[in-house]
C-alpha positions in Angstrom: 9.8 37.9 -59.1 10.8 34.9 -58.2 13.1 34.1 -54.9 16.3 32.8 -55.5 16.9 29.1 -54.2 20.2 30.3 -52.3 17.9 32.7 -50.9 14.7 31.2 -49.8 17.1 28.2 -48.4 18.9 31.6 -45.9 15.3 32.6 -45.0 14.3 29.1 -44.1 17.5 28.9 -41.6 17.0 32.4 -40.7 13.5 31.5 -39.5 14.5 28.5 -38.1 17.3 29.8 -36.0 14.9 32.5 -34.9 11.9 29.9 -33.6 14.8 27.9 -31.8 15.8 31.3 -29.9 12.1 31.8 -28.8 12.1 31.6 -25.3 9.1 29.5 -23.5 6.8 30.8 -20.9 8.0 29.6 -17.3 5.3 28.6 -14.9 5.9 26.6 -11.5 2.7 24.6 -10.5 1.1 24.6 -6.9 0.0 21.9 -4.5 -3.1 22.9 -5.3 -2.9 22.6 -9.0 -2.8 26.5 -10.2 0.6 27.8 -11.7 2.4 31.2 -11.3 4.8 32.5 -13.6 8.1 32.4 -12.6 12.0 33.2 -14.1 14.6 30.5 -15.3 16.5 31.0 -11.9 13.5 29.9 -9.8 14.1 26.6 -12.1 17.2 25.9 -10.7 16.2 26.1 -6.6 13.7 24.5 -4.1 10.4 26.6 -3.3 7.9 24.0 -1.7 9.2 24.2 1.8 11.2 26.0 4.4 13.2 24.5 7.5 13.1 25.8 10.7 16.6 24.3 11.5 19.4 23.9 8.5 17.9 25.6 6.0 21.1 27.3 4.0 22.2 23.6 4.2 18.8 21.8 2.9 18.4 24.4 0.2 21.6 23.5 -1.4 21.4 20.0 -1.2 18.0 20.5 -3.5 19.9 23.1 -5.8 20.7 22.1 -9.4 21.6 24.1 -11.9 21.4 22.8 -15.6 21.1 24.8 -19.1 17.1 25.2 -20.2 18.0 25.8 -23.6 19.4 22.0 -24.5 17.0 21.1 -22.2 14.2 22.3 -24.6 16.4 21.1 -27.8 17.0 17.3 -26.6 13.1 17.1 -25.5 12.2 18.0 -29.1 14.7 15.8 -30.5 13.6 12.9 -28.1 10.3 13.4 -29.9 11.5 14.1 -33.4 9.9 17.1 -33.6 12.3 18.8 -36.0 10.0 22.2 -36.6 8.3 22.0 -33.1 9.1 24.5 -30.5 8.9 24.2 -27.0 5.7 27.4 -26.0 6.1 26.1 -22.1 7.7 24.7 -19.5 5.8 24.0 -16.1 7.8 23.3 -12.8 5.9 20.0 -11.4 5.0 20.0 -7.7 8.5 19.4 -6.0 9.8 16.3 -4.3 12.6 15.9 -2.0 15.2 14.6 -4.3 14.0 15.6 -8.0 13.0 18.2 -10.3 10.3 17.4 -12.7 8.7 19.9 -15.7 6.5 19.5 -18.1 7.5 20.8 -21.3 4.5 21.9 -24.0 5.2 21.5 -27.1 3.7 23.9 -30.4 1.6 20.9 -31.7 0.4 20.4 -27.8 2.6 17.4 -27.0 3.8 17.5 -24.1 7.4 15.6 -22.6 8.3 15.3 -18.8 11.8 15.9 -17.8 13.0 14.6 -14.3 16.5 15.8 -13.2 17.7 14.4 -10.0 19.1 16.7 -7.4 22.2 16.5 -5.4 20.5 14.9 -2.5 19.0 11.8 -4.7 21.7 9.4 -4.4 24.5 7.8 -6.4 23.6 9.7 -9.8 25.1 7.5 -12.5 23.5 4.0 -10.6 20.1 6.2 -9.5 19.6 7.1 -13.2 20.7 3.7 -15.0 18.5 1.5 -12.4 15.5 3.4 -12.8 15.6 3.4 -16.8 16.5 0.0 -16.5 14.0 -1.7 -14.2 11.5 0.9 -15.6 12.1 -0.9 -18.9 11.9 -4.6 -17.2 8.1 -3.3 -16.0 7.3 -1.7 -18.9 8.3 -4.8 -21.4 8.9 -8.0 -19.8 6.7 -7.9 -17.2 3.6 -5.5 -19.1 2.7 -3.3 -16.4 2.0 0.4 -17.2 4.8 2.4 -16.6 5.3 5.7 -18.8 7.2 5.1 -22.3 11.2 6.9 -21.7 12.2 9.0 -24.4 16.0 9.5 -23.9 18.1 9.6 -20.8 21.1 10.4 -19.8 23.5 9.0 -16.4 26.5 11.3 -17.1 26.3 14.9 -16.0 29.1 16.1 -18.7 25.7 16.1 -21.2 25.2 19.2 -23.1 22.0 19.6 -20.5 24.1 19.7 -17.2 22.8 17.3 -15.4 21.5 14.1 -15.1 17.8 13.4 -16.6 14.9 11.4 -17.7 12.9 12.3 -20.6 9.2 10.4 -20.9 6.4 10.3 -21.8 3.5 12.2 -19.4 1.8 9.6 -17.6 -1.8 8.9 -18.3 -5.0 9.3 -16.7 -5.2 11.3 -13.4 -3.4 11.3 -10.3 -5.2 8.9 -7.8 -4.4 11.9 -5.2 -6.7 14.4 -7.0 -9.8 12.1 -7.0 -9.0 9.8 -3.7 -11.1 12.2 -1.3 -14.3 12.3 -3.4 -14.4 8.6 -4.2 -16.7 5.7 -2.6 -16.1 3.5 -0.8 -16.2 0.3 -4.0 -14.4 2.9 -6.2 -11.7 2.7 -3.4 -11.9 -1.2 -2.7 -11.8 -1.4 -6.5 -8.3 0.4 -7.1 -7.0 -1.4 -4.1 -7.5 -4.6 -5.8 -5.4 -3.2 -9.1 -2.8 -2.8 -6.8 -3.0 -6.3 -4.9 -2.6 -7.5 -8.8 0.0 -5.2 -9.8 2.3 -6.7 -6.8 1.1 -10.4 -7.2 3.1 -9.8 -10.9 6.1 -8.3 -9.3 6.3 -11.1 -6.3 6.2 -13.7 -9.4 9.3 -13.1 -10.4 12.0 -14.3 -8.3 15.7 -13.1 -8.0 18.9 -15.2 -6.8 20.4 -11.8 -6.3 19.5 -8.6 -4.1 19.8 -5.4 -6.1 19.0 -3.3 -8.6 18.2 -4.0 -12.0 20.3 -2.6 -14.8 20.8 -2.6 -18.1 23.8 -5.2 -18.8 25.7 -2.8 -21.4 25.5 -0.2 -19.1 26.1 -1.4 -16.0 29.3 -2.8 -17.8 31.0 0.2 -18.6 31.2 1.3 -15.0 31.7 -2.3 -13.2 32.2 -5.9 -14.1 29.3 -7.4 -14.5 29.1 -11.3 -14.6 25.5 -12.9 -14.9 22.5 -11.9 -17.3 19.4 -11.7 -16.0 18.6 -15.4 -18.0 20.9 -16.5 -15.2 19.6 -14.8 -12.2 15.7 -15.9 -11.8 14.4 -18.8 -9.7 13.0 -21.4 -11.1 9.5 -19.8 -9.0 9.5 -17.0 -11.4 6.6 -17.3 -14.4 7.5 -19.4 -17.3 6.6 -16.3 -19.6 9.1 -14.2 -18.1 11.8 -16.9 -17.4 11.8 -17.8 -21.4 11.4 -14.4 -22.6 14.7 -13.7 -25.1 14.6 -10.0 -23.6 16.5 -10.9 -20.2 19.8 -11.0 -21.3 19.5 -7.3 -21.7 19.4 -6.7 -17.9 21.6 -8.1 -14.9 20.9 -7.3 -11.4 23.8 -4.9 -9.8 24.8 -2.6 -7.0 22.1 -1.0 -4.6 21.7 3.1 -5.5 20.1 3.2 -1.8 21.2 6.9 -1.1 21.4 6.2 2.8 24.9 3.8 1.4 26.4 6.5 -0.9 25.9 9.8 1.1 28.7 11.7 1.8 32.8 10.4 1.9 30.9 6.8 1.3 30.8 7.1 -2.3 34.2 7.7 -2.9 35.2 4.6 -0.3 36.0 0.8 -1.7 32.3 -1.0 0.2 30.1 -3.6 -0.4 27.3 -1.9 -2.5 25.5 -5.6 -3.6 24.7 -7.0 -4.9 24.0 -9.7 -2.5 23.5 -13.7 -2.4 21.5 -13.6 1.1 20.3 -11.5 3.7 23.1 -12.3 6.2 25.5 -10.6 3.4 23.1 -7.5 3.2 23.1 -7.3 6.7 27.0 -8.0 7.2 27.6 -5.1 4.8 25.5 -2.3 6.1 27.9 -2.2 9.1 31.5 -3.1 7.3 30.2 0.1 5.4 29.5 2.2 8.0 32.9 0.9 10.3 34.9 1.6 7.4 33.1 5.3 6.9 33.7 5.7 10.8 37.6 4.4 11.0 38.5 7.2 8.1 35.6 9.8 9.2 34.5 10.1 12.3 35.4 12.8 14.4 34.8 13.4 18.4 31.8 15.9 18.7 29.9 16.8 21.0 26.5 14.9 22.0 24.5 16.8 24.6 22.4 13.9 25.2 25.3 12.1 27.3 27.2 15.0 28.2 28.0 19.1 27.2 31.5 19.0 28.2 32.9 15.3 27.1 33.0 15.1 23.6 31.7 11.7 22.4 34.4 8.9 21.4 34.2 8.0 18.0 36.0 4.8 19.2 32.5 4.2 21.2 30.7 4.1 18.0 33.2 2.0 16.5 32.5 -0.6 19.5 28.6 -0.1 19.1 29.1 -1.4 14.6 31.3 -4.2 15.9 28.2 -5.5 18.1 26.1 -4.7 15.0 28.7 -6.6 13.3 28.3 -9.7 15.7 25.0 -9.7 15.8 24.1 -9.1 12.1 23.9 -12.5 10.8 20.7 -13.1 13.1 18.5 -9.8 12.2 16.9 -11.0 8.8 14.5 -13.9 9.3 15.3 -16.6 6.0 12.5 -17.3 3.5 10.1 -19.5 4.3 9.2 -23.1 2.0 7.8 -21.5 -1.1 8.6 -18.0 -0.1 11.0 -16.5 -3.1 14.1 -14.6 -2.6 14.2 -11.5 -3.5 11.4 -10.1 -5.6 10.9 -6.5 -7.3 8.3 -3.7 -5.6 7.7 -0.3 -5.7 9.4 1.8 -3.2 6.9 4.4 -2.4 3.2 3.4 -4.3 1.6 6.8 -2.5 -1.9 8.2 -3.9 0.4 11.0 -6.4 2.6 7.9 -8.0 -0.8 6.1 -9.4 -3.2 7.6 -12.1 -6.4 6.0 -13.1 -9.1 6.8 -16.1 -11.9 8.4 -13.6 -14.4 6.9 -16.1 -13.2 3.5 -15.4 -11.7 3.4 -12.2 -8.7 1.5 -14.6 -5.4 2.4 -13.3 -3.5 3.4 -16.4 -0.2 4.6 -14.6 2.4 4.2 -12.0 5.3 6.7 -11.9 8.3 7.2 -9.6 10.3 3.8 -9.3 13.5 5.4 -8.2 15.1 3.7 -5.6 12.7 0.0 -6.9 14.9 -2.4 -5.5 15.1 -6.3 -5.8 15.1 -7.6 -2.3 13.9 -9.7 0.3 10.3 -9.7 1.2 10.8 -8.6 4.9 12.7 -5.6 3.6 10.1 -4.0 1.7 6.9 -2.1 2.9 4.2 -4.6 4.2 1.5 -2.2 2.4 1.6 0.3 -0.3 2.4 3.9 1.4 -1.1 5.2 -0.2 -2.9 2.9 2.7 -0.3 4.2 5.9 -3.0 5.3 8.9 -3.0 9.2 9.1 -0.8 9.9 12.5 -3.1 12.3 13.9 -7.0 11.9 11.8 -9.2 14.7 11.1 -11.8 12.5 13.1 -13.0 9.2 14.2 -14.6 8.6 11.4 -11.8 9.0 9.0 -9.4 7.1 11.3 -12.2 3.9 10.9 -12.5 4.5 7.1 -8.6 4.0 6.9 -8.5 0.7 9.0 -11.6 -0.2 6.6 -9.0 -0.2 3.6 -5.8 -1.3 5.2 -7.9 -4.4 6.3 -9.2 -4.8 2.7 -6.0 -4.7 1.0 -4.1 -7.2 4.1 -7.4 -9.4 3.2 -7.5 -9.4 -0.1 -3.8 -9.5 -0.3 -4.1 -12.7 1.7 -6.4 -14.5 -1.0 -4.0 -13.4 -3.8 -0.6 -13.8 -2.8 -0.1 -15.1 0.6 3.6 -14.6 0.7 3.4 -11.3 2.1 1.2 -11.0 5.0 3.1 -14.7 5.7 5.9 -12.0 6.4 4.7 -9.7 8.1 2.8 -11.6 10.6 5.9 -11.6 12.2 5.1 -9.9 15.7 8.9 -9.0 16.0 9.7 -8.2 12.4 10.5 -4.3 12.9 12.3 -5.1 16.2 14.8 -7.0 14.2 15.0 -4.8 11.5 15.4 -1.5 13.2 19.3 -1.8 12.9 19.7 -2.2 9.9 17.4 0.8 9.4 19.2 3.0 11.4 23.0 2.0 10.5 23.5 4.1 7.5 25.2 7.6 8.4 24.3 7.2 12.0 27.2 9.2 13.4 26.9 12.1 10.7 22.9 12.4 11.5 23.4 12.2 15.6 21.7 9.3 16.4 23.6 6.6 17.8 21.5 6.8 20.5 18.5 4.9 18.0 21.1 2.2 16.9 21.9 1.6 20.4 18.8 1.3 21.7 17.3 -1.2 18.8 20.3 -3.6 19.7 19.5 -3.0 23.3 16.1 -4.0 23.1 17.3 -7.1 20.8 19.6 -8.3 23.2 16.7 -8.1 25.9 14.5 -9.7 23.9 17.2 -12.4 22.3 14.8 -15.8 23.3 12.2 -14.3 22.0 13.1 -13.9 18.8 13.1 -17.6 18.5 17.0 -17.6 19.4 18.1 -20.9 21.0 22.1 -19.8 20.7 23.5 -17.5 23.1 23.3 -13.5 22.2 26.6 -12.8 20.6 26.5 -9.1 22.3 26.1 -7.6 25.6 26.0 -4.2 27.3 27.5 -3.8 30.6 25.5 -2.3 33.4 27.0 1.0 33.5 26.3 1.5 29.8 23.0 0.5 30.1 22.5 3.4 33.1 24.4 5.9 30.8 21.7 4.9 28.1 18.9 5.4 30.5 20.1 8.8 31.5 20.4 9.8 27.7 16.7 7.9 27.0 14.9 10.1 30.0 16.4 13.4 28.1 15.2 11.9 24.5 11.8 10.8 25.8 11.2 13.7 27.4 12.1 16.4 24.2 9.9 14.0 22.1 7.2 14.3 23.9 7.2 18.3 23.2 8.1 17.8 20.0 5.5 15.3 19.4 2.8 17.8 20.9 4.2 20.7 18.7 3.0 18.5 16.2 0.1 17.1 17.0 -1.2 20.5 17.4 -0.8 21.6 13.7 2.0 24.4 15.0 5.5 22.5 14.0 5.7 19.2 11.7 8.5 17.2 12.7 11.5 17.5 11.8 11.0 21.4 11.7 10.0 21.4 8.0 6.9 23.7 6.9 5.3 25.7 4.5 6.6 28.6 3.5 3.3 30.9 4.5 3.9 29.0 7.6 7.1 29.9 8.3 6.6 32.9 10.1 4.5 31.9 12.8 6.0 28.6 13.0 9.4 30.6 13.6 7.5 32.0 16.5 6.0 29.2 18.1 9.3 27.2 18.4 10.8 30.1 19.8 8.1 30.7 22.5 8.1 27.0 23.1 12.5 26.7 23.0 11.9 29.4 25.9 9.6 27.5 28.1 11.8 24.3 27.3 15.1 26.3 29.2 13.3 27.9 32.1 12.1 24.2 33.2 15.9 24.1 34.0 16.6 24.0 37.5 20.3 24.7 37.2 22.9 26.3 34.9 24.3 23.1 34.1 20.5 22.0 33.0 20.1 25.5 31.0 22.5 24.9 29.1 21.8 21.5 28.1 18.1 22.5 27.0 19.4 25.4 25.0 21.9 22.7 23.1 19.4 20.1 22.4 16.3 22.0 21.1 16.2 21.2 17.5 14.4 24.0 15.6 
């Protein structure tokens, strides 16, 4: 007998609401590439690591909550896979400041959703930047970046949250194949790379930034100049006259270090910036004017247990910043650009090759990409950084081996960098502006001092011929000495700790780890106070230890 249309048409939707109701399977994937099963709440949280020190506080600042089910429903529609359902989703190998999962579709596509967590930055400008310059790679400049989907800067979404949705990147992580590869193989990606940043360094900005997406940058800020407006004249002819540009502008940094805590919600310079000497000059207005609303007394052990430190002290240590700012960024040199785009963290994970052809086909993660100075970026990819404490000699030669590649070959294709950071006092000048950004809230004025200490004492040097615009009396410089001995001498065990594989700095460790690191620093927080010869001293080592 034959099925009524009415009917067969409330079977179809009855089936269909049924296949959207299916739930998928929930796996979270290892470092070492296996995947356990795991329940929707174990989404939401942080599992990679534990803290010795913190931890209620580090946990929560990597929680994020966010609704699965329109997660699964705006991946399929991203893909217009009316019909498809999602079978799994796979927790990716966590990060610091994101969540990523690969959802698996029922025709074995497969989307990648990254969700930024609390701790990431500025979410609206983190999200909109690295669509945005993501885009700029991807079509303007023809460099393989992963295709986006959909996205989404405005956590009232049906999802929750904040997100990404793209494509899954091609190829193999470089990570899973570095180890096993020769020594050509190696020399072979490193030249990719050399390319890959003699494109980016071709483009030159008048502005220092990040790139956005002129309609969208506009709904949250004025914004006054096109990208058409914004390149040098250096930049390549193919990119200057491309009909695209006008699409993007460059705007305010989404540096997370500027935005963190009260900061976002105060009126400061966030770029973007017409030279370095503005850059510079805002960093500590920012800070000063976090400090003036913010800062608090508290208590530093390192200068004293009883005294609470001034928050008028720190207040005079920004204004010497202040002073002293316009000097700390060398200018470019003849024929050096501006301010050009690179990749702010190009580690082994955030490249994938073909491992028949050696061919990168991938580069993910350009959060935080920025549009800046020369000086201020990395002066070599973070996949090349020397190993702190190598397995052996021989590894420690084979790294030097590449690191002298890529500086060489870097060299012969774009001189502009090394030019840089030839510079014998570059991170000396830098140092401060590195260590400006939430100073107070992170303890460590005792690092911002010392950098412009050692500036001020090395002031000729630096090529200065005008007087040093700061000073430090002598009986600050003592009370810095005093506070170095005590900081110098809690490193050193701390450095040991880890150099011995029992505590990685910063207190920050496995999870099967946690136990016995637990035990260690507690053995070694022991010896630390009974090297005190006083109850004054005692008390000062039990205050300081920082696990």
């Amino acid at each position: 007998m034959a099925v009524p249309r009415i009917i067969r048409s409330k079977l179809s939707k009855c089936v269909k609401n049924m296949q959207s109701e299916l739930q998928p399977v929930l796996f979270r994937t290892l470092t070492d590439g296996s995947e356990i099963p795991i329940e929707e709440c174990d989404l939401f949280g942080y599992q990679r690591y534990r803290w010795l020190n913190g931890e209620s506080k580090e946990l929560a600042r990597r929680y994020l909550k966010f609704d699965l089910r329109q997660l699964v429903h705006t991946s399929i529609q991203a893909i217009g896979g009316d019909g498809l359902q999602c079978t799994k989703v796979s927790k990716c190998v966590e990060g610091q400041f994101n969540k990523a999962f690969v959802l698996t579709m029922s025709n074995g596509d497969e989307v990648v959703a990254r969700l930024p967590n609390p701790n990431a930055g500025p979410a609206f400008y983190t999200i909109a930047s690295e669509v945005a310059t993501r885009q700029f790679i991807r079509e303007i400049m023809g460099l393989p970046v992963p295709k986006i989907y959909t996205w989404s800067s405005d956590s009232s979404n049906p999802v929750g949250s904040e997100y990404i949705l793209e494509e899954k990147a091609r190829g193999q992580a470089l990570g899973k194949l570095w180890a096993q590869m020769s020594m050509p193989s190696r020399c072979e990606i490193i030249d990719q790379v050399i390319n890959i940043e003699k494109k980016l360094t071709s483009v030159s900005f008048s502005k220092h930034g990040c790139i956005y997406h002129t309609s969208v940058l506009s709904s949250k800020i004025p914004v006054y100049d096109s990208l058409d407006s914004m390149l040098d004249s250096a930049s390549l002819p193919e990119v200057r006259q491309t009909s695209k540009l006008s699409r993007f502008t460059i705007g305010p940094s989404n540096d997370r270090r500027m935005w963190q805590s009260e900061r976002k919600f105060l009126k400061l310079d966030w770029g973007p910036w017409s030279n370095p000497a503005d850059y510079a000059m805002a960093l500590g207005k920012n800070e000063l004017s976090w400090a003036q609303s913010q800062a608090r007394p508290r208590i530093n052990p390192y200068r004293s247990i009883d005294k609470p430190e001034s928050p008028e002290e720190y207040r005079s240590l920004l204004e010497r910043y202040l002073r002293i700012s316009p000097y700390l960024i060398p200018g470019p040199e003849t024929g050096e650009p501006l301010n050009t785009l690179s990749h702010p963290d190009l580690h082994l994970d955030n490249i994938f090759i073909d491992p028949d052809t050696n061919q990168i086909t991938s580069i993910i993660d350009w959060q935080l990409a920025a549009v800046a100075p020369i000086c201020l970026q990395r002066p070599h990819p973070q996949m090349l950084e020397l190993s702190p404490s190598p397995r052996t000699s021989q590894q420690n030669l084979l790294e030097k081996e590449l690191l002298k590649y890529y500086y060489e070959g870097t060299k012969n294709a774009n001189n502009i960098r090394p030019r840089v950071s030839r510079n014998p006092y570059l991170t000396t000048r830098l140092d401060p502006l590195n260590l400006i950004s939430g100073c107070w809230e992170r303890q460590d004025t005792f690092s911002l001092r010392e950098a412009l200490i050692k500036i001020v004492a090395l002031w000729t040097r630096l090529g200065y011929s005008s007087p040093c615009p700061v000073e430090f009396t002598e009986e600050e410089l003592i009370e810095h000495q005093n506070e170095r001995n005590l900081v110098q001498g809690l490193s050193t065990i701390v450095q040991q700790l880890a150099d011995e594989g029992l505590i990685p700095i910063g207190g920050m460790v496995q999870p099967e780890e946690y136990e016995q690191a637990r035990m260690v620093s507690d053995w070694a927080k022991r010896e630390f106070i009974s090297l005190a010869e006083d109850d004054h001293q005692e008390k000062l080592h039990m205050m300081v230890w920082p696990y």
